[in-house]
PyMOL Python script that loads the backbone (N, CA, C, O; Angstrom):
from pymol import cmd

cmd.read_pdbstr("""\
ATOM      1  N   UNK A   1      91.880 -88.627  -5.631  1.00  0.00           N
ATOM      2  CA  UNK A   1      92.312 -87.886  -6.788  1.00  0.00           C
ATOM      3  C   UNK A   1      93.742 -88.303  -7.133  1.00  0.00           C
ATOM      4  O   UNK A   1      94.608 -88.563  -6.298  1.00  0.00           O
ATOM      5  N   UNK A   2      93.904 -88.341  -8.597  1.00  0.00           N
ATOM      6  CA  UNK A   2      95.360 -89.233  -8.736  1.00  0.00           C
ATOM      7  C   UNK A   2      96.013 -87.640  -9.084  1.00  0.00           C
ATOM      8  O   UNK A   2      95.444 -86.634  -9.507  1.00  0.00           O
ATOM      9  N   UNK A   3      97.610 -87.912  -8.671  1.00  0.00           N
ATOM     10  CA  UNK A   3      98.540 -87.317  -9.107  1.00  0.00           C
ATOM     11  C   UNK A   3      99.121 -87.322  -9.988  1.00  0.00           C
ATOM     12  O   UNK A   3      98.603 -88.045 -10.839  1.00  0.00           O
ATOM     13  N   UNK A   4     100.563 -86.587 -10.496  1.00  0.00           N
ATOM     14  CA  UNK A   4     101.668 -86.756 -11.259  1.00  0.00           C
ATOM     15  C   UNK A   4     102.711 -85.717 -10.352  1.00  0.00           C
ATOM     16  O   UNK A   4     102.418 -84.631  -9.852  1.00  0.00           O
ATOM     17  N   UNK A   5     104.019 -86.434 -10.322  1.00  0.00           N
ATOM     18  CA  UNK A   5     104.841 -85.682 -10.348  1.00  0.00           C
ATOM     19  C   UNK A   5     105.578 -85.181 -11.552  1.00  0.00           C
ATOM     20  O   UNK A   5     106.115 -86.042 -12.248  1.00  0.00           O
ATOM     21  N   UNK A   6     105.692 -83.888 -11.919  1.00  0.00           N
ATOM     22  CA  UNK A   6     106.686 -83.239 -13.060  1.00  0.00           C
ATOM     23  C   UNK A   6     107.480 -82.112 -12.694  1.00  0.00           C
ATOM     24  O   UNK A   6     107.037 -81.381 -11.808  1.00  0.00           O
ATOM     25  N   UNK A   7     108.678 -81.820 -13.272  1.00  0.00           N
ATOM     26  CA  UNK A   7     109.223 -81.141 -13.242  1.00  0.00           C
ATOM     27  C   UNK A   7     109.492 -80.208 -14.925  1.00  0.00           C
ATOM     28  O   UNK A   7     109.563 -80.621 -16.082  1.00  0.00           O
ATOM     29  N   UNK A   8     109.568 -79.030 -14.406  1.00  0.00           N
ATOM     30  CA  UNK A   8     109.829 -78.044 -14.931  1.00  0.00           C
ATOM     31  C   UNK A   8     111.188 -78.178 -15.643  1.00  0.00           C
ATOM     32  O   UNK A   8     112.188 -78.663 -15.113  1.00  0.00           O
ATOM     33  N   UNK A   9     111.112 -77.627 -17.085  1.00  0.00           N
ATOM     34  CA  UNK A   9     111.830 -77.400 -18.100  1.00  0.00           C
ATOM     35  C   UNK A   9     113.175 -77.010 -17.802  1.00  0.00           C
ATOM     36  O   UNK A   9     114.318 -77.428 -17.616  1.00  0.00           O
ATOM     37  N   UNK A  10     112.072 -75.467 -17.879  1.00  0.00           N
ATOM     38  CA  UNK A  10     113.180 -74.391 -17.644  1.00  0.00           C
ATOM     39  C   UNK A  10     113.643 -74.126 -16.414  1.00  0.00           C
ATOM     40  O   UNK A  10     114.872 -74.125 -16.345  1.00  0.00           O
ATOM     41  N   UNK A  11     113.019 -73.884 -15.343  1.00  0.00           N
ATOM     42  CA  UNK A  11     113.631 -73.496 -13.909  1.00  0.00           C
ATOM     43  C   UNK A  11     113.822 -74.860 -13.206  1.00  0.00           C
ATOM     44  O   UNK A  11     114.460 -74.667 -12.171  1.00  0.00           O
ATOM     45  N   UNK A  12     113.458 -76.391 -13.403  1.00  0.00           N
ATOM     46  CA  UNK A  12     113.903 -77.315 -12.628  1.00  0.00           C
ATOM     47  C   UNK A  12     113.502 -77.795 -11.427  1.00  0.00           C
ATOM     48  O   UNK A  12     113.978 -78.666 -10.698  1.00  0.00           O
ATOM     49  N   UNK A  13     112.134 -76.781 -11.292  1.00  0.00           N
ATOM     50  CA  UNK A  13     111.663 -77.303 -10.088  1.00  0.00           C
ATOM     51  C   UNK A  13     110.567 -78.348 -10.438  1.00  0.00           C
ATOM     52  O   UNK A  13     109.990 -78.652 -11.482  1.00  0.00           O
ATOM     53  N   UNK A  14     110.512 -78.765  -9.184  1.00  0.00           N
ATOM     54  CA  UNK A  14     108.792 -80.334  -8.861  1.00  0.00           C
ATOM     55  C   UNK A  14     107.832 -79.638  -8.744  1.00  0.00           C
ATOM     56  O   UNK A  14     107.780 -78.572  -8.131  1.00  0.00           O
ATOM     57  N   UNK A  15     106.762 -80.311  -9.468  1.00  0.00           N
ATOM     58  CA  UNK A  15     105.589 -79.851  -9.176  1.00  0.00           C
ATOM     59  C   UNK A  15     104.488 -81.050  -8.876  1.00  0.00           C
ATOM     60  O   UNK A  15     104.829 -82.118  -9.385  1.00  0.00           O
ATOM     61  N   UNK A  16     103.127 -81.093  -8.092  1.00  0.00           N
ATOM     62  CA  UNK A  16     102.550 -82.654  -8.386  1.00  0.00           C
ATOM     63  C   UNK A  16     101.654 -81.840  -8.972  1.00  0.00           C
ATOM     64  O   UNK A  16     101.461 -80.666  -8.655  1.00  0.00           O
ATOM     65  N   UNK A  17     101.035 -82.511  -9.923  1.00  0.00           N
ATOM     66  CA  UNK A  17     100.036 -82.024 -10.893  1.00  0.00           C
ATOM     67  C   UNK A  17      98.842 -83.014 -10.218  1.00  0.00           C
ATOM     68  O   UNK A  17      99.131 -84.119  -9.759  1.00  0.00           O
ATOM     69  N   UNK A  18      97.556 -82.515 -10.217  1.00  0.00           N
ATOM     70  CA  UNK A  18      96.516 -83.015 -10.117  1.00  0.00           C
ATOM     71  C   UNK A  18      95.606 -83.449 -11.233  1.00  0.00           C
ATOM     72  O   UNK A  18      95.984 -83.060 -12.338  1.00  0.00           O
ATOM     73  N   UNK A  19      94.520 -84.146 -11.218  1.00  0.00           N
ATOM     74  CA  UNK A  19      93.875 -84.306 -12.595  1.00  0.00           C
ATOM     75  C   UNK A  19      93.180 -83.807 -13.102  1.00  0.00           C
ATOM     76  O   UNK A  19      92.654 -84.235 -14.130  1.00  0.00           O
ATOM     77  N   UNK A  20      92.864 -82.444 -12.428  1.00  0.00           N
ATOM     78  CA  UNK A  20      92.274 -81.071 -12.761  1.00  0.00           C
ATOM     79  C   UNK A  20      93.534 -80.041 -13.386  1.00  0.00           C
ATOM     80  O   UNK A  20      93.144 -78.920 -13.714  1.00  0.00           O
ATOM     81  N   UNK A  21      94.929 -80.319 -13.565  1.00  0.00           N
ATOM     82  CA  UNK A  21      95.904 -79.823 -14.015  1.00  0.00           C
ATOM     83  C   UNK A  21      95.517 -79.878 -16.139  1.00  0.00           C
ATOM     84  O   UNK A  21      94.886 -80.788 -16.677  1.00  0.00           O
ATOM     85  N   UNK A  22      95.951 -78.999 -16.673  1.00  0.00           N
ATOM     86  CA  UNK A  22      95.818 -78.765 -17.956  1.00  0.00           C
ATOM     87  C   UNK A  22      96.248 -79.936 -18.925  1.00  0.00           C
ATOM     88  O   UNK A  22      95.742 -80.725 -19.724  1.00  0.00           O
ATOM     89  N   UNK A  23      97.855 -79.484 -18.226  1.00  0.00           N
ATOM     90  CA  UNK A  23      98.763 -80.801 -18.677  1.00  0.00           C
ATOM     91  C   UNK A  23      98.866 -82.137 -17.934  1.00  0.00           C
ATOM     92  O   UNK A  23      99.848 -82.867 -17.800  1.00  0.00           O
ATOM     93  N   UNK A  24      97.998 -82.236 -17.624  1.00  0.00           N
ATOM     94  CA  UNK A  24      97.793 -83.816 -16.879  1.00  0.00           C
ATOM     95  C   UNK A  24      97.636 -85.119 -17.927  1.00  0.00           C
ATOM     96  O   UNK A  24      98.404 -86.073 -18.052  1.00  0.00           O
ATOM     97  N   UNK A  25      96.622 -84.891 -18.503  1.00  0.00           N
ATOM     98  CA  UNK A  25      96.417 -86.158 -19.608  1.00  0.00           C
ATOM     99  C   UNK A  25      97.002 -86.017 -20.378  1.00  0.00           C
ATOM    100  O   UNK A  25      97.028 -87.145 -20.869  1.00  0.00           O
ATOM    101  N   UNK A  26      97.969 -85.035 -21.350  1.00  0.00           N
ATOM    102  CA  UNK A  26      99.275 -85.243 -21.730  1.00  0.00           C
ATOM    103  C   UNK A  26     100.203 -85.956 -21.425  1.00  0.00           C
ATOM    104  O   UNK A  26     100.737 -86.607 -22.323  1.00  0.00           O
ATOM    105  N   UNK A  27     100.641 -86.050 -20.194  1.00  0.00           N
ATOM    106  CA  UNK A  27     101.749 -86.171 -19.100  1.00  0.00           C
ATOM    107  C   UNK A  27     101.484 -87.522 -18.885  1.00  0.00           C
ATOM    108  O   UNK A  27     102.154 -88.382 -19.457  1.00  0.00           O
ATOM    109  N   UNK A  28     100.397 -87.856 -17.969  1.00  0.00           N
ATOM    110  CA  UNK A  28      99.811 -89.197 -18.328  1.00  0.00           C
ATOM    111  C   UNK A  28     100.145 -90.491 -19.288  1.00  0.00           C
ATOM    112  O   UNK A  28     100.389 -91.679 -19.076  1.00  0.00           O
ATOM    113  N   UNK A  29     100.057 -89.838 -20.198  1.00  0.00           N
ATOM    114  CA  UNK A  29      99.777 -90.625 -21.322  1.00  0.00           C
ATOM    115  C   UNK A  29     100.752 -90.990 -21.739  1.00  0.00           C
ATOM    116  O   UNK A  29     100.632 -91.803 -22.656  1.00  0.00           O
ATOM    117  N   UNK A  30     102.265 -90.591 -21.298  1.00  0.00           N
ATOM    118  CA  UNK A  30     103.270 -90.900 -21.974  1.00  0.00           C
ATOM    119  C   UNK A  30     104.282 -91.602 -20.818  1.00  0.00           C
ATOM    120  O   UNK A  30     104.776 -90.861 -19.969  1.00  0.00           O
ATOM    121  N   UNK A  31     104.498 -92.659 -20.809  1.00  0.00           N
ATOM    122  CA  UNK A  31     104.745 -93.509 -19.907  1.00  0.00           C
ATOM    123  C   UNK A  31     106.293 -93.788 -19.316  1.00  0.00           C
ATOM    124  O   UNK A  31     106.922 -94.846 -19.294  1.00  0.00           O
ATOM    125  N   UNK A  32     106.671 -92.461 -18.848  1.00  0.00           N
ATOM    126  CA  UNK A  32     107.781 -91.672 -18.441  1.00  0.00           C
ATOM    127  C   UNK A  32     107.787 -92.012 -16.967  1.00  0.00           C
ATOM    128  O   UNK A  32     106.746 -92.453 -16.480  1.00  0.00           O
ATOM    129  N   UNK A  33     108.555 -91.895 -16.425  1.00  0.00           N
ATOM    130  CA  UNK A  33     109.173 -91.872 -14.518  1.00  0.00           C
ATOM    131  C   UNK A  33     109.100 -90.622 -14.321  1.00  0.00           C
ATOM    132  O   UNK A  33     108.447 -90.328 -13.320  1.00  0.00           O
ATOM    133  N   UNK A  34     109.623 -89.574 -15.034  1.00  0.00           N
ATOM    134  CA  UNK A  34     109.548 -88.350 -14.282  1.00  0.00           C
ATOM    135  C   UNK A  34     108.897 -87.650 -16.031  1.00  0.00           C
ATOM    136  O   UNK A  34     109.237 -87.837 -17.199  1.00  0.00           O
ATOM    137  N   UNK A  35     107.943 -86.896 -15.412  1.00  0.00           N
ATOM    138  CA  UNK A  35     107.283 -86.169 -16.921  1.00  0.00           C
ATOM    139  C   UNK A  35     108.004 -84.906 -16.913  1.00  0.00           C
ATOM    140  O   UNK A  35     108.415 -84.421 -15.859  1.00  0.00           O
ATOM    141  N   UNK A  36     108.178 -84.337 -18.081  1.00  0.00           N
ATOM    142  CA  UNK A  36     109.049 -82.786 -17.861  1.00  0.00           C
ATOM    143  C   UNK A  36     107.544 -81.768 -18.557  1.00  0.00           C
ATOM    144  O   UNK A  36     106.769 -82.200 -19.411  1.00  0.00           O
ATOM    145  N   UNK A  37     107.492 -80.843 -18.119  1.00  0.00           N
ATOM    146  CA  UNK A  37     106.960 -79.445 -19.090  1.00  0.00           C
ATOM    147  C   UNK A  37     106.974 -78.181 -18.755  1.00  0.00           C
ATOM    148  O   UNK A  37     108.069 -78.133 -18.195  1.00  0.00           O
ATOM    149  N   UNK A  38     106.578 -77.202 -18.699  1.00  0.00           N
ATOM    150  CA  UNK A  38     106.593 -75.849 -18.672  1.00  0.00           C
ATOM    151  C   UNK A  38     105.695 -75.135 -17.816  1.00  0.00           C
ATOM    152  O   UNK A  38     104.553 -74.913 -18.218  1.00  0.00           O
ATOM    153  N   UNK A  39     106.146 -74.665 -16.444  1.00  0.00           N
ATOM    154  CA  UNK A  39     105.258 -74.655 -15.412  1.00  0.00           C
ATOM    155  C   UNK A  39     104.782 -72.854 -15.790  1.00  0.00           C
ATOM    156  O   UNK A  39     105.425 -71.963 -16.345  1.00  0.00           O
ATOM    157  N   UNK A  40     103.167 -72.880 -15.107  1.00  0.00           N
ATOM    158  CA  UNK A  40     103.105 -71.789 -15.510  1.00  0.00           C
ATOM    159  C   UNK A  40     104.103 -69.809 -15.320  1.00  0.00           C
ATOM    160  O   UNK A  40     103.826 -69.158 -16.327  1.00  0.00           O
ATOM    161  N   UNK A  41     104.712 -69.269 -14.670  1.00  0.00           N
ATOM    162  CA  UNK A  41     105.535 -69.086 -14.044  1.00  0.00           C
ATOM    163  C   UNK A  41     106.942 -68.945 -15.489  1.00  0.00           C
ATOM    164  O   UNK A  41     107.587 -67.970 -15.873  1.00  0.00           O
ATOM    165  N   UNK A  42     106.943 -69.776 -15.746  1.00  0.00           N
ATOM    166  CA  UNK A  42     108.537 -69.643 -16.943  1.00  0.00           C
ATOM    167  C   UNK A  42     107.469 -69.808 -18.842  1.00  0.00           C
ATOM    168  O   UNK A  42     107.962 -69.837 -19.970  1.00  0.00           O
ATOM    169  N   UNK A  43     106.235 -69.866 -18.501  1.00  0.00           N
ATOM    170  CA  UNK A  43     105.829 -69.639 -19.768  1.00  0.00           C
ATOM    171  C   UNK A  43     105.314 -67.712 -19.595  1.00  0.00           C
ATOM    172  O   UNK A  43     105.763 -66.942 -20.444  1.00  0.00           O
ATOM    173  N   UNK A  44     104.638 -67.302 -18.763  1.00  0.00           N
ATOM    174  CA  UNK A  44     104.632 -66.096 -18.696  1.00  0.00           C
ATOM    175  C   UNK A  44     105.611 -65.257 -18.670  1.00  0.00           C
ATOM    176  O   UNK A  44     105.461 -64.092 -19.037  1.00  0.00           O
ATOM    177  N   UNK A  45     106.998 -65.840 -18.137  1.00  0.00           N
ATOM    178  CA  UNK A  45     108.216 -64.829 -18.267  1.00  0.00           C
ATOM    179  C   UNK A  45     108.746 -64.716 -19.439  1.00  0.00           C
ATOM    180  O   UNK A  45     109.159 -63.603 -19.765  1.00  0.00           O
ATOM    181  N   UNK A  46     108.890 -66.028 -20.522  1.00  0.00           N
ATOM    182  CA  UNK A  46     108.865 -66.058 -21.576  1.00  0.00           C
ATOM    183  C   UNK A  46     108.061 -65.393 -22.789  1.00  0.00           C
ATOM    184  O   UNK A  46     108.662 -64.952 -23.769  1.00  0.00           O
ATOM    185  N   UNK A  47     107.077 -65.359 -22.704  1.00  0.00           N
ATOM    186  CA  UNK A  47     105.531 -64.240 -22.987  1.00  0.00           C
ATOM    187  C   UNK A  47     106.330 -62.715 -22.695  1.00  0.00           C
ATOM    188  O   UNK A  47     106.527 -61.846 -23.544  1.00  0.00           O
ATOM    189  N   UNK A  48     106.651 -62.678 -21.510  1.00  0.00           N
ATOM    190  CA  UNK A  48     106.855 -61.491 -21.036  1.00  0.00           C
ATOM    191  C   UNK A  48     107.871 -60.467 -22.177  1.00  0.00           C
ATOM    192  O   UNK A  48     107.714 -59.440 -22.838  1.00  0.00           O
ATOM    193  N   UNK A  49     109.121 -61.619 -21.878  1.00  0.00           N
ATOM    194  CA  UNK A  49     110.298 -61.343 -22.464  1.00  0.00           C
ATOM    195  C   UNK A  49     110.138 -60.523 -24.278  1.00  0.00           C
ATOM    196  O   UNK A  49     110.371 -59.415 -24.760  1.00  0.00           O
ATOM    197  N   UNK A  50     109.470 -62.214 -24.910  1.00  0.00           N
ATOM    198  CA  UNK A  50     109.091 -61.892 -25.861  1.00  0.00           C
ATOM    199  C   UNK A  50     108.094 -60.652 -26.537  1.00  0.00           C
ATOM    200  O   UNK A  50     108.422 -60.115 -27.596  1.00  0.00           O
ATOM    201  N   UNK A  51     107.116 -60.349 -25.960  1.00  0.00           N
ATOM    202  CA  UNK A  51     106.541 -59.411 -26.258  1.00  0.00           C
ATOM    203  C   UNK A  51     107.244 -57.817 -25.305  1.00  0.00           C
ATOM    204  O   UNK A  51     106.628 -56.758 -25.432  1.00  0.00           O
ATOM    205  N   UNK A  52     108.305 -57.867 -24.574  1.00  0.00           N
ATOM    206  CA  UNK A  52     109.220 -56.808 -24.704  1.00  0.00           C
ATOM    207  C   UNK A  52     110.314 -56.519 -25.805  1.00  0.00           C
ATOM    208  O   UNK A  52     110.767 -55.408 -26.082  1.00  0.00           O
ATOM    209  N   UNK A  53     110.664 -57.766 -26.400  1.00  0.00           N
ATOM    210  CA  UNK A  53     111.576 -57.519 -27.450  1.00  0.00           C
ATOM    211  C   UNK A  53     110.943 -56.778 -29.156  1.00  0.00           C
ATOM    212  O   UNK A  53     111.488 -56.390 -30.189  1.00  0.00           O
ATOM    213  N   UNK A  54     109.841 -56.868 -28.760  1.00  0.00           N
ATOM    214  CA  UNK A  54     109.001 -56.956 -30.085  1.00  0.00           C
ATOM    215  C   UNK A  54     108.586 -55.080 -29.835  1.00  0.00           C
ATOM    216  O   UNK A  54     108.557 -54.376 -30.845  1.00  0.00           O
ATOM    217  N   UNK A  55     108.334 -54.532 -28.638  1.00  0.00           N
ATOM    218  CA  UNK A  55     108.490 -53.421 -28.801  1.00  0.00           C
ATOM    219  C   UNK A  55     109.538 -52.520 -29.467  1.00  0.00           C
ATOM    220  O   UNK A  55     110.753 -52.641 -29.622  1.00  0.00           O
ATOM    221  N   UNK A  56     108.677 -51.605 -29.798  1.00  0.00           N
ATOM    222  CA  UNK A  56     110.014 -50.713 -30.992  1.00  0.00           C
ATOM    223  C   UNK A  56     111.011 -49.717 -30.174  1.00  0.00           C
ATOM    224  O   UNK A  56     110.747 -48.672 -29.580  1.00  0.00           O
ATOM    225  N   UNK A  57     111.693 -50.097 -30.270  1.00  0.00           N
ATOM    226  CA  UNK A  57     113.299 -48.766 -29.418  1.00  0.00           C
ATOM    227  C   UNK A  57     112.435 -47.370 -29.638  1.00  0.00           C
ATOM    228  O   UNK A  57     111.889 -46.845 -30.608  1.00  0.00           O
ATOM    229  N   UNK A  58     112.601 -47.023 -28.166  1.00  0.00           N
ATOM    230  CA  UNK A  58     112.262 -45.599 -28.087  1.00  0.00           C
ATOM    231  C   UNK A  58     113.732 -44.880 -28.309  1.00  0.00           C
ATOM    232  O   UNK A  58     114.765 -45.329 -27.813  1.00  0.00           O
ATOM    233  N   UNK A  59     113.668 -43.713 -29.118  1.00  0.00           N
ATOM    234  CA  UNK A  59     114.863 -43.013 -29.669  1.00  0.00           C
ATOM    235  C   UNK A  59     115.307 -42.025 -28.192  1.00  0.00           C
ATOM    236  O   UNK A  59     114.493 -41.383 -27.529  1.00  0.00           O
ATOM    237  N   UNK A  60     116.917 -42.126 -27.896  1.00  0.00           N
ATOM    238  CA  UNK A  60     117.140 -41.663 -27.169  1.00  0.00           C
ATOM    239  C   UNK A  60     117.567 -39.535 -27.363  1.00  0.00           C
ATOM    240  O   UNK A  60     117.676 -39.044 -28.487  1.00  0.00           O
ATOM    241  N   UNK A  61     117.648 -39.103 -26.714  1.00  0.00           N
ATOM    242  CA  UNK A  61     117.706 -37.543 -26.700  1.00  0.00           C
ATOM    243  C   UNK A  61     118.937 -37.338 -26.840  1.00  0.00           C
ATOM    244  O   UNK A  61     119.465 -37.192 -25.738  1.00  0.00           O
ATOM    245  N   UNK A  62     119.347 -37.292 -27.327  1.00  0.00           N
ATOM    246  CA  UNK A  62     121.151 -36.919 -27.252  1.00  0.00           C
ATOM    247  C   UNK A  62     121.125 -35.683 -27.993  1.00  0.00           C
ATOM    248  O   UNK A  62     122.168 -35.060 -28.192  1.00  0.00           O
TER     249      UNK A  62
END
""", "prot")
cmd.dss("prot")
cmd.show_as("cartoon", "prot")
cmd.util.cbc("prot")
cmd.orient("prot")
């Protein structure tokens, strides 16, 4: 089974991707030394973030 090594965007860490990986034949295909993208992990915190900001301010009691 072939690999890839990539690293992460946002947090900077290695990952080896396998060829059962999503972003594999993306990554692949572009004929880079080190591939960069968005490991799963900093796209859900991002998700996260975002759909907390989008909630509406609960009014405080004062």
């Amino acid at each position: 089974m072939k690999s890839l090594n990539a690293r992460c965007i946002m947090c900077g860490k290695s990952y080896q991707l396998n060829e059962d990986h999503k972003d594999y034949k993306n990554l692949s295909e572009k004929n880079v030394s080190t591939a960069t993208f968005i490991c799963d992990r900093c796209s859900n915190k991002v998700r996260y973030e975002a759909d907390e900001q989008r909630k509406p301010i609960k009014p405080s009691s004062s």
